[in-house]
Structure formats: structure tokens, C-alpha cells
DSSP file (Angstrom, degrees, kcal/mol; ACC not computed):
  #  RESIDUE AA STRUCTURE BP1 BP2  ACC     N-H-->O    O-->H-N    N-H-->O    O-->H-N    TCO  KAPPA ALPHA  PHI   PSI    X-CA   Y-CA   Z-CA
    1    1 A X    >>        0   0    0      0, 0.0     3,-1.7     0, 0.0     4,-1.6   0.000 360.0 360.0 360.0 -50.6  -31.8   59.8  246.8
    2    2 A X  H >>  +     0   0    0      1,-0.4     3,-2.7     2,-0.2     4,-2.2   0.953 360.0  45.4 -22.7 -88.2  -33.7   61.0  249.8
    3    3 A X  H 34 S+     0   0    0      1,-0.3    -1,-0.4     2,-0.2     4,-0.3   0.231 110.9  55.5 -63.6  14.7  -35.1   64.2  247.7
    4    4 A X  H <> S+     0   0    0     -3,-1.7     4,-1.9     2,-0.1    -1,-0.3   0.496 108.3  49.1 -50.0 -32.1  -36.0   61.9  244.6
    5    5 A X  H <X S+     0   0    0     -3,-2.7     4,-1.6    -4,-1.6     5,-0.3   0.997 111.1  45.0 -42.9 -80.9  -37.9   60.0  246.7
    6    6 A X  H  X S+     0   0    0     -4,-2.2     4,-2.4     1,-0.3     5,-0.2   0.851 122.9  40.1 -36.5 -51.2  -39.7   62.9  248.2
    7    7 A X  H  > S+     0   0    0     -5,-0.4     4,-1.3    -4,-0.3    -1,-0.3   0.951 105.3  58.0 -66.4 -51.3  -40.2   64.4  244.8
    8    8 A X  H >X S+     0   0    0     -4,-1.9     3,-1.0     2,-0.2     4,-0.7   0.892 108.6  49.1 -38.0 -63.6  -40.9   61.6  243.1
    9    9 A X  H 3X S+     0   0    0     -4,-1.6     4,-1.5     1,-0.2    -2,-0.2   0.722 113.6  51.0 -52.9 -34.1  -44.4   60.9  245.8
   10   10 A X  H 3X S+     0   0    0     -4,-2.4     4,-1.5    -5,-0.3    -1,-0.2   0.750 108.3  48.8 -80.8 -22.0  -45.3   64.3  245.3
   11   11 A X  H <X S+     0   0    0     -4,-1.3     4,-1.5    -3,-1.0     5,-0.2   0.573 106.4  50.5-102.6  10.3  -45.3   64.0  241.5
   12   12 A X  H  X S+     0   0    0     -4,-0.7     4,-0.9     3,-0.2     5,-0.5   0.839 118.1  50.5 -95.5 -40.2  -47.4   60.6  240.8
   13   13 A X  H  X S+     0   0    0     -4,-1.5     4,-1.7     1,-0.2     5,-0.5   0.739 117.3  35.0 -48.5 -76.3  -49.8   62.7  243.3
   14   14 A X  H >X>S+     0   0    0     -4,-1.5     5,-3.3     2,-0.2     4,-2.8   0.638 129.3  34.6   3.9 -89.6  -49.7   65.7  241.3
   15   15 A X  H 3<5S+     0   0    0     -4,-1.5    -1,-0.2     1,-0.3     3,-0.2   0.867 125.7  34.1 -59.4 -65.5  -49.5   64.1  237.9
   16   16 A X  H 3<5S+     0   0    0     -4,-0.9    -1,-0.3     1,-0.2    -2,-0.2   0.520 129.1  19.8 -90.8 -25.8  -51.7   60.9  238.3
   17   17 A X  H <<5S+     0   0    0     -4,-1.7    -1,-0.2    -3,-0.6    -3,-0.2   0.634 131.1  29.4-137.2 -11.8  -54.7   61.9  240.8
   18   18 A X  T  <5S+     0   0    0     -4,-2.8     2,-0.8    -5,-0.5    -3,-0.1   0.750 106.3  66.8-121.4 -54.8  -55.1   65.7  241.0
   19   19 A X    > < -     0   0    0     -5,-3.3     3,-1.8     1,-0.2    -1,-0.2  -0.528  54.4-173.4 -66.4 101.6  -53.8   67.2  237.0
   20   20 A X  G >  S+     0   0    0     -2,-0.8     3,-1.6     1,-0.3     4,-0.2   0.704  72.1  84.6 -93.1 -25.6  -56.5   65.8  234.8
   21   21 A X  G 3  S+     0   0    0      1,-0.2    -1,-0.3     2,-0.1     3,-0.2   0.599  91.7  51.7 -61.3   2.7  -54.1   67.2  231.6
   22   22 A X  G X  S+     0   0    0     -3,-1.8     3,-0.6    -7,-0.2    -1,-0.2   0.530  82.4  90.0-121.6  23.0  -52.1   63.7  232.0
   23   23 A X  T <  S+     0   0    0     -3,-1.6    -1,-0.1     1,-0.2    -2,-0.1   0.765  82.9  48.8 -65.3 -35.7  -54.8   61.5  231.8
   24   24 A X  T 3  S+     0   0    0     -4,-0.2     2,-0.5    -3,-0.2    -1,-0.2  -0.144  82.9 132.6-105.5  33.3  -54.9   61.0  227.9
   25   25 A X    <   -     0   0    0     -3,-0.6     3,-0.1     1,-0.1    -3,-0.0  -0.675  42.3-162.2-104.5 173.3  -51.3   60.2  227.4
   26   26 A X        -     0   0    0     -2,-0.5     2,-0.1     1,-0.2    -1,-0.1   0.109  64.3 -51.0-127.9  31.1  -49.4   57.3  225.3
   27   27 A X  S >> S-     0   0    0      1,-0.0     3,-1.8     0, 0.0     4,-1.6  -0.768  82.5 -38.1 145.3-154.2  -46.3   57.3  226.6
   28   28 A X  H 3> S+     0   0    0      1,-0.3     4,-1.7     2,-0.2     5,-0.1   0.833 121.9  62.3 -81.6 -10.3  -42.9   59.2  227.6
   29   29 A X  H 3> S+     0   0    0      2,-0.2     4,-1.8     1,-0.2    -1,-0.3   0.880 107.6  40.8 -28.0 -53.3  -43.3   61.4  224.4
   30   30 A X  H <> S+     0   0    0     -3,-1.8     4,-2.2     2,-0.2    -2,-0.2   0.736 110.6  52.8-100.9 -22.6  -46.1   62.6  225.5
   31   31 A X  H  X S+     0   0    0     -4,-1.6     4,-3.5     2,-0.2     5,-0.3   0.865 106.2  54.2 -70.4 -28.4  -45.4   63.1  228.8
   32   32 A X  H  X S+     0   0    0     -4,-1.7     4,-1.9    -5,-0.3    -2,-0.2   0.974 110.9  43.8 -58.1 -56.3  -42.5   65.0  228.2
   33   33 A X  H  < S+     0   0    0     -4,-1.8     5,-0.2     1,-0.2    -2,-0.2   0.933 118.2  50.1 -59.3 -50.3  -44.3   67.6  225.8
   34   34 A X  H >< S+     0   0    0     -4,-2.2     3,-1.3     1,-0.2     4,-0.4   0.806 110.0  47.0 -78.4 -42.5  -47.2   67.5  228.5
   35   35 A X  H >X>S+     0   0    0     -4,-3.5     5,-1.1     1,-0.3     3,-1.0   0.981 115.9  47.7 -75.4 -46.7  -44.6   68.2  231.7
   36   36 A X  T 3<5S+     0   0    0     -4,-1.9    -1,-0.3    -5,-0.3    -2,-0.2   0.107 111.7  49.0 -82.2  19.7  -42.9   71.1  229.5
   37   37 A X  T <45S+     0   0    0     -3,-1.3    -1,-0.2    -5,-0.1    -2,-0.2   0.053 117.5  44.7-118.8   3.5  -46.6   72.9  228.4
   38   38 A X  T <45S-     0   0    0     -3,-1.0    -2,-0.2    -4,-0.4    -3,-0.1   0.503 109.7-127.4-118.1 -11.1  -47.5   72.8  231.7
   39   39 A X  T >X5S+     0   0    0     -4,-1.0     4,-1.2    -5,-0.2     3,-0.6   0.469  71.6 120.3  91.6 -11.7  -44.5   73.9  233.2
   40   40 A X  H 3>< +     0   0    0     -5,-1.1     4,-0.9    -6,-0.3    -4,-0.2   0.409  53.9  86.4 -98.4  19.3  -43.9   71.1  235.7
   41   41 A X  H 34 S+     0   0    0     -6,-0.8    -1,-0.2     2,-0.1     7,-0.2   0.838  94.6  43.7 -38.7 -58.7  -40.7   70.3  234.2
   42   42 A X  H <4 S+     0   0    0     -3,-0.6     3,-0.5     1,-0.2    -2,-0.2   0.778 114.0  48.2 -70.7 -15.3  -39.2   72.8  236.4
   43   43 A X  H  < S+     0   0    0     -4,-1.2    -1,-0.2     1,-0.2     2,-0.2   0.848 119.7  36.4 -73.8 -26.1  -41.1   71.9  239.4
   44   44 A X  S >X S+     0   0    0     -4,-0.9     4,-1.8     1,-0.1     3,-0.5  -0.446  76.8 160.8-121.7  67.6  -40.4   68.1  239.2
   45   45 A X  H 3> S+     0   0    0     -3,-0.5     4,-1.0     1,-0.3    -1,-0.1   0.722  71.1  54.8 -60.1 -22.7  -36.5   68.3  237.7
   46   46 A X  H 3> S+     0   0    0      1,-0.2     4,-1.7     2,-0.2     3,-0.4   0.965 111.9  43.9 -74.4 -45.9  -35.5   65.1  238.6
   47   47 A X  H <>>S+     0   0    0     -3,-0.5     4,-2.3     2,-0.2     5,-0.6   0.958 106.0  56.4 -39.9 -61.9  -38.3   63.5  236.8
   48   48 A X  H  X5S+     0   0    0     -4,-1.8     4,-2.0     1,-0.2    -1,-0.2   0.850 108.1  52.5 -43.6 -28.9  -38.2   65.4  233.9
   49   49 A X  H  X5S+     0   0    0     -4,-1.0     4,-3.1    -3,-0.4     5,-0.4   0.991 106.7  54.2 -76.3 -70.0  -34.5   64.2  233.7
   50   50 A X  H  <5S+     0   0    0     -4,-1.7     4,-0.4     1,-0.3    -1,-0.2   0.506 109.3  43.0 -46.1 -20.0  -35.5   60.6  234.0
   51   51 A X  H >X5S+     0   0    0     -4,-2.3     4,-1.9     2,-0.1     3,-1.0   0.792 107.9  58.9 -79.0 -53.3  -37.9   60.5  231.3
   52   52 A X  H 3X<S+     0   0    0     -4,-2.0     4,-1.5    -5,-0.6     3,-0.3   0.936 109.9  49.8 -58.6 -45.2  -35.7   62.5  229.0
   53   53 A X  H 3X S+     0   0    0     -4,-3.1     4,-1.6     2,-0.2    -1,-0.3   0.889 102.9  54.6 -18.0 -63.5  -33.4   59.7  229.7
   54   54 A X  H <> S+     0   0    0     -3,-1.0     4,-0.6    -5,-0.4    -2,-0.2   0.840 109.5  51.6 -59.3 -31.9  -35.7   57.1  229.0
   55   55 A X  H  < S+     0   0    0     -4,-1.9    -1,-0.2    -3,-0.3    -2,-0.2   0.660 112.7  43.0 -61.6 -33.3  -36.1   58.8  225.8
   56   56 A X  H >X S+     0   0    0     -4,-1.5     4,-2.6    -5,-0.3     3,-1.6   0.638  93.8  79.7 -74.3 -34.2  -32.3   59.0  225.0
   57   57 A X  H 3X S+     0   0    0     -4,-1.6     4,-3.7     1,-0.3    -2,-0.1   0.936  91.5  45.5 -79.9 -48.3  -31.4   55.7  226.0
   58   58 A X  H 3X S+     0   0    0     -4,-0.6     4,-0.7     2,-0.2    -1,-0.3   0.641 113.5  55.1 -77.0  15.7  -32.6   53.6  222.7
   59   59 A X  H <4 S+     0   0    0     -3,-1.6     4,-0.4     2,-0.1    -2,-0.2   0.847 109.5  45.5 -88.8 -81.1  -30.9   56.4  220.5
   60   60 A X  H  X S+     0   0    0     -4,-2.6     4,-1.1     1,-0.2     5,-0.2   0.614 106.0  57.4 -31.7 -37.9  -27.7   55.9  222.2
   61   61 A X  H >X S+     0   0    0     -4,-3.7     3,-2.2    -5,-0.2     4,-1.9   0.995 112.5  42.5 -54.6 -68.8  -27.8   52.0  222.1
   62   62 A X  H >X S+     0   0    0     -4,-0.7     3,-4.4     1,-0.3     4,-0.7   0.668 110.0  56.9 -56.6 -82.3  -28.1   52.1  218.1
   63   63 A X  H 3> S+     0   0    0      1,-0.4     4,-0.6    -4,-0.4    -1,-0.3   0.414 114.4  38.3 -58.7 -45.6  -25.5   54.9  218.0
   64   64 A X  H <X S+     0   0    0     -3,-2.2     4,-1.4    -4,-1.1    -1,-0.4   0.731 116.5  54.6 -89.8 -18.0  -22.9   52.3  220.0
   65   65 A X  H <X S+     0   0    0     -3,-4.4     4,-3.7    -4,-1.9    -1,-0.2   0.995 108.6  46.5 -39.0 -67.8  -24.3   49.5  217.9
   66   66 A X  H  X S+     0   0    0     -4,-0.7     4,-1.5     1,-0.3    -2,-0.2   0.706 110.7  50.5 -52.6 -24.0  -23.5   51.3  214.9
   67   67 A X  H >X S+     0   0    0     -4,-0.6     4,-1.5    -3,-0.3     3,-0.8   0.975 115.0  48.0 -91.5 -52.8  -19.9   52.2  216.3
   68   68 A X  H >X S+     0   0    0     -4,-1.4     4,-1.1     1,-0.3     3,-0.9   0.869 106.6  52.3 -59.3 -57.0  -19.4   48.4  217.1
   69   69 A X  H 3X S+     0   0    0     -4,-3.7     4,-2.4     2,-0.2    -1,-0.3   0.763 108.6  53.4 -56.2 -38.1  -20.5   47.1  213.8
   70   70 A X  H <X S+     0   0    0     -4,-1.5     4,-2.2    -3,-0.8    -1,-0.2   0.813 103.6  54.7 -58.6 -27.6  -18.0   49.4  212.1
   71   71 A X  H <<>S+     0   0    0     -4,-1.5     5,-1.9    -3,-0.9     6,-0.3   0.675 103.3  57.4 -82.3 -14.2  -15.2   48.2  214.1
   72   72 A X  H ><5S+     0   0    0     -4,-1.1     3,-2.2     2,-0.2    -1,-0.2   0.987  98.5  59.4 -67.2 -43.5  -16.1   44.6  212.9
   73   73 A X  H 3<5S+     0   0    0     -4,-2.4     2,-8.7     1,-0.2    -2,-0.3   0.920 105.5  47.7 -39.0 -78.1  -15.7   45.9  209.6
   74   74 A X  T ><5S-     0   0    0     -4,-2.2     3,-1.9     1,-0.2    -1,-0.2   0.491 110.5-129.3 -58.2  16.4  -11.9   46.8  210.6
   75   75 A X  T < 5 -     0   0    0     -2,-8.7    -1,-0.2    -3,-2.2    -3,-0.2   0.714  43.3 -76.3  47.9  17.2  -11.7   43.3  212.0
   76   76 A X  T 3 <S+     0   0    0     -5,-1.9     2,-0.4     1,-0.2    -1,-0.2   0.883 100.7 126.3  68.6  19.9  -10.3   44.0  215.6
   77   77 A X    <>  -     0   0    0     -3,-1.9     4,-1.6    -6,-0.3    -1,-0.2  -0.931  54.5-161.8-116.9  99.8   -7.0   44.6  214.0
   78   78 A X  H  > S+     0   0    0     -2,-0.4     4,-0.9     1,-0.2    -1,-0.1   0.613  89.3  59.6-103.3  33.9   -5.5   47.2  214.5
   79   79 A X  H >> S+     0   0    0      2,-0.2     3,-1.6     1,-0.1     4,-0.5   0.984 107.9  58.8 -62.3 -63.3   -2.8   46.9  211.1
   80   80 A X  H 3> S+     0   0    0      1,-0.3     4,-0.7     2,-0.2    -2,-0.2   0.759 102.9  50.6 -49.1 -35.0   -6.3   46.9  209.5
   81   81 A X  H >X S+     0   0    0     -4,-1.6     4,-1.9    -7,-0.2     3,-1.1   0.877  96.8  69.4 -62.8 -38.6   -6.9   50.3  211.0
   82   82 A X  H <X S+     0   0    0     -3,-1.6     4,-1.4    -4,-0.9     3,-0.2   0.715  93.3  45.6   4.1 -86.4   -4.3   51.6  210.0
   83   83 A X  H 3< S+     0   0    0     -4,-0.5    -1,-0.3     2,-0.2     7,-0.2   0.610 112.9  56.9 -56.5 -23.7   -4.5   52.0  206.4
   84   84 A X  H << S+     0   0    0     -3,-1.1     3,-0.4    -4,-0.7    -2,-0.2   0.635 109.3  38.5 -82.9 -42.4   -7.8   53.2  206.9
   85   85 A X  H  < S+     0   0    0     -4,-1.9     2,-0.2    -3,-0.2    -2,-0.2   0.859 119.8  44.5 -89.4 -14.0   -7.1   55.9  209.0
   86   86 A X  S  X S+     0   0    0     -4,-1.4     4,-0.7     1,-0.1    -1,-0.2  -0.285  74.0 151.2-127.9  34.8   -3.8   57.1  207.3
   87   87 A X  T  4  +     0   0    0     -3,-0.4     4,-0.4    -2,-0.2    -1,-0.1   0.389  65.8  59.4 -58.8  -2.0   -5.7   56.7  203.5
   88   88 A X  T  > S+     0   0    0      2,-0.2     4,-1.1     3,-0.1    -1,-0.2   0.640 110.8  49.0-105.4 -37.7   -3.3   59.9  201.5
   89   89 A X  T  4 S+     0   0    0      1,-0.2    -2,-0.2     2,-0.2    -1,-0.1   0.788 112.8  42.3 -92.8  -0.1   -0.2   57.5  202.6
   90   90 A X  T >< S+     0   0    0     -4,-0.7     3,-1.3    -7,-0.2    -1,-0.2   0.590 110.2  61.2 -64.9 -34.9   -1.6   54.1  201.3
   91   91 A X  T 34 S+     0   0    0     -4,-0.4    -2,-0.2     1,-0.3    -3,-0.1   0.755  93.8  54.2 -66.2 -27.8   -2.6   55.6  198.5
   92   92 A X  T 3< S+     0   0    0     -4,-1.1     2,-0.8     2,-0.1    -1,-0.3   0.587  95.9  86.1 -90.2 -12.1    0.6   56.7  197.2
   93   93 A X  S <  S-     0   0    0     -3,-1.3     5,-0.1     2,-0.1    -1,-0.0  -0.839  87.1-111.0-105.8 135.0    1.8   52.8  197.5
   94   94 A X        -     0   0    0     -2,-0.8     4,-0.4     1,-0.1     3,-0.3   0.279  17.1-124.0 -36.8 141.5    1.0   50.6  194.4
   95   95 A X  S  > S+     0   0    0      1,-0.2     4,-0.7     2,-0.1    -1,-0.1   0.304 108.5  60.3 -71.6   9.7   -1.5   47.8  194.7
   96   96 A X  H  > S+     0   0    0      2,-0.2     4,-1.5     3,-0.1    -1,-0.2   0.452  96.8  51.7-139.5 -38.4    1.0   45.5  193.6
   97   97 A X  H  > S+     0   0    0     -3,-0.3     4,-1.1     2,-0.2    -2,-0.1   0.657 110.4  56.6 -95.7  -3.8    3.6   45.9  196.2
   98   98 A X  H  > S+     0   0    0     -4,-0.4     4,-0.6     2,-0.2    -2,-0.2   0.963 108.3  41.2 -54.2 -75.3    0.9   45.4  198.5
   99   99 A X  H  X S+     0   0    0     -4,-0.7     4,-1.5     2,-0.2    -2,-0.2   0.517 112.6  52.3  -2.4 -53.9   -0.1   42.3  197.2
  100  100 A X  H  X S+     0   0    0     -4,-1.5     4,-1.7     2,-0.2     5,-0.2   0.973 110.0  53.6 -82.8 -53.9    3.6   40.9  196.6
  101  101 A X  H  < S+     0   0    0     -4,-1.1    -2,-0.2     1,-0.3    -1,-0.2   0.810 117.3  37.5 -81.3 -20.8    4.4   41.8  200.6
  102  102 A X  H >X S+     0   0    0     -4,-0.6     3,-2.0     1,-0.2     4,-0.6   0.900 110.1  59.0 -87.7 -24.5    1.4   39.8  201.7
  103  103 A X  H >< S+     0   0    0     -4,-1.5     3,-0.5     1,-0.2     5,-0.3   0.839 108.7  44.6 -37.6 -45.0    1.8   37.3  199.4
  104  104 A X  T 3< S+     0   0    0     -4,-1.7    -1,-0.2     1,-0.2    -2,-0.1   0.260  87.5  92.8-115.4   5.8    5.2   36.6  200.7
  105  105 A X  T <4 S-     0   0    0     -3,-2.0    -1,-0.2    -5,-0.2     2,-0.2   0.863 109.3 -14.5 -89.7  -4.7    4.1   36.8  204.4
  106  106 A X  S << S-     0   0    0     -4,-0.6     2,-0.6    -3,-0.5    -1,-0.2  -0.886  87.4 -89.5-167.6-179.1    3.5   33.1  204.6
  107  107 A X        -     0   0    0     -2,-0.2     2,-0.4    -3,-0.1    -3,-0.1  -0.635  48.6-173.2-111.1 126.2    3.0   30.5  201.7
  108  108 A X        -     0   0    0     -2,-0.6    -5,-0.0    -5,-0.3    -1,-0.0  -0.876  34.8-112.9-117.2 166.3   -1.0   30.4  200.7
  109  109 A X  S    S+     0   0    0     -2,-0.4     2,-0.2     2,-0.1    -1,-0.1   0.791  95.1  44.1 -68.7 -24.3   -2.6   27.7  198.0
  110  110 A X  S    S-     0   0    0      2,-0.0     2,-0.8     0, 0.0    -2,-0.1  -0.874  85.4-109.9-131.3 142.3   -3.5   30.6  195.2
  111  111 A X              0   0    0     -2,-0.2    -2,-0.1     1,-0.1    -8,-0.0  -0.709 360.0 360.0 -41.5  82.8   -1.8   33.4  193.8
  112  112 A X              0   0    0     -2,-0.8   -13,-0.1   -13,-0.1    -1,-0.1   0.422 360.0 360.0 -50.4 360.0   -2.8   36.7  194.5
């Protein structure tokens, strides 16, 4: 924590009061291409990291969005999963016998 500190105070001097190439940027996009054409990605690694993070972090929410939202589809169930993952051995059993065995797993108002 100590050297992030340290590093950290030496790179808002650096970047913010002495390199005049980071004056015109418009956000961690651009600092990122700016720290890696200037080369002070490798001087300030712990930074570099932390923006590339910052950058990462709303790709990686959607990605677990996306994972979540599938699993609703599958209802939290995991019979439902089931057929889904194991699709060559469902396939082989008639829609019909399907039907009749849920049909008959408790009494519902319609026919299926």
C-alpha cells in the first residue's frame, strides 16, 4: 500500500503539473493510450493497472448480468437445467411422454 502511495504522489506530479501531453484528455481511454505512447505505463505500473481496471470493470458487470439473466431463463431449477444441458438424451424421448408424466404429477384445471 505503502509503494502505491509513494507512486501514486509522484504520478499526479508527473502527469498533472510537469507532462503537458495529458492536458487535453477525456477520460481513462485516453489516458491509457496517452500512458502507453509515452511510455509511463512502465514507470507508473500500479496506475496503469488501475485504470485498466476501471476500464474492465463495466465490461465485466454486463458479462455477469448477462450470465444471471440466462439463469433466470432456467428458472433457478436445477430439473430445468437438466434437459438443457443433456439436449441428445431429451431429444430421443417423445413430447408426449413428457407431457403425460407432467400432466400426472399433480391434478391441474386444463389438459395439456
Amino acid at each position: 500500500m505503502n509503494t502505491l502511495e509513494n507512486q501514486l504522489a509522484s504520478y499526479i506530479v508527473d502527469v498533472r503539473d510537469v507532462d503537458e501531453r495529458f492536458s487535453d484528455l477525456n477520460g481513462l481511454c485516453d489516458l491509457s493510450k496517452r500512458l502507453v505512447q509515452t511510455k509511463k505505463h512502465s514507470n507508473y505500473p500500479l496506475e496503469f493497472h488501475l485504470v485498466k481496471l476501471a476500464l474492465l470493470l463495466p465490461v465485466a458487470t454486463a458479462s455477469v448480468e448477462r450470465a444471471f439473466l440466462a439463469m433466470k431463463f432456467i428458472k433457478n431449477d436445477f430439473g430445468c437445467l437438466v434437459p438443457f444441458v443433456e439436449k441428445d438424451v431429451f431429444d430421443s424421448i417423445p413430447n408426449d411422454a413428457i407431457i403425460k408424466t407432467f400432466q400426472d404429477m399433480k391434478p391441474r384445471r386444463v389438459q395439456l
